[in-house]
Steps between C-alpha positions, in 0.01 A plus 500: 500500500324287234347594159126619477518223221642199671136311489479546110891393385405178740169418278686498239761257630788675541741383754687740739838436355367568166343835613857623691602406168287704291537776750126479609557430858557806656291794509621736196705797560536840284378770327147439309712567212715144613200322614233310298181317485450159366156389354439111477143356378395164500158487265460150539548237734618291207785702481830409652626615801886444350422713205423793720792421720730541195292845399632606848827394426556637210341856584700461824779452254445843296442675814812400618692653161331841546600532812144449679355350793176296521275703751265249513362233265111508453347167400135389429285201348276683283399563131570858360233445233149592654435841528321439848815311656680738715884417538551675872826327439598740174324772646727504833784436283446834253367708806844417680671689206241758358310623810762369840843605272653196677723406183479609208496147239229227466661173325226255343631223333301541148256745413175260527599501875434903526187517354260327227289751477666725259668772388254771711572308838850507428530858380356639848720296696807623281392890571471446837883317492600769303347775777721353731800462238476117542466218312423181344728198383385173361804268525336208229511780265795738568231796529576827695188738524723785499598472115248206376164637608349460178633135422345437862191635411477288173589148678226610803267535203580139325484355846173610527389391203634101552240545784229591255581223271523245761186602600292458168684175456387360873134633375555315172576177632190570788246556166623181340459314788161588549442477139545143534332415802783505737548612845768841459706415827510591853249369764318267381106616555284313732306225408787401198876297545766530351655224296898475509680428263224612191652687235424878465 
């Protein structure tokens, strides 16, 4: 029988070998209490496809020391920034624990890959884990839901707040382009070329 998740460990570039050896070859077997979820995100295609292997490695790693199986790994390209993004990916992920009772843990790898949208996202999501007396660890971090909800709630909220200042800075550097007569990036409009090689 092969894992619901095969498709997604092979995007990432895992080998077979590798995932016998990282015990995320065959289907997971247990109690929801010895089962778990793993959540991987990918916000940019800039980012590397080894670093997220080695996220799954080492959350396969703490997994392994508490005694847990990986249910299934969830993975999607997306950013977590924009309010109108929906991550089915997450969603599926926290629905198998909160609202299925399939397992009962959801490893993330840092706590900008659970949510960037604050402490009020987060704080739902952590009463419905704690409705089903399940819950959250972020490996990067060596945070466990279950005694660290309000240092969780605190990083969610400076997460969320990079996003904001990244934002006013991209705006910034928009204005000051304009400012100075320059084209701000992206397509170039109709009727106009772009020049490589001109300094910004």
């Amino acid at each position: 029988m092969e894992r619901e998740d095969l498709p997604a460990l092979r995007a990432l570039g895992f080998e077979d070998d590798e995932l016998k050896e990282l015990d995320l070859w065959e289907p997971a077997a247990g109690t929801p209490a010895e089962i778990a979820e793993m959540y991987v995100r990918r916000s940019k295609k800039k980012d590397s496809l080894s670093a997220l292997r080695e996220q799954v490695r080492r959350m396969c790693a703490h997994a392994r020391s508490e005694g847990k199986k990986i249910r299934r790994v969830w993975f999607e390209q997306r950013s977590a920034s924009k309010a109108y993004v929906r991550r089915e990916e997450f969603e599926n992920a926290t629905a198998a624990i909160a609202e299925n009772g399939l397992s009962k843990t959801l490893y993330v790898y840092k706590t900008s890959r659970l949510s960037r949208r604050g402490m009020g996202q987060v704080g739902l999501l952590l009463d419905n884990f704690e409705e089903q007396g399940a819950r959250i660890y972020v490996v990067a971090e060596n945070i466990d839901s279950t005694n660290s909800r309000m240092i969780l709630a605190f990083l969610s909220e400076q997460a969320r707040e990079q996003v904001a200042d990244l934002g006013q800075f991209t705006k910034l550097g928009m204005d000051a382009h304009k400012a100075d007569g320059k084209w701000t990036g992206g397509v170039t409009p109709y009727g106009l070329r772009a020049v490589k090689g001109k300094a910004a």
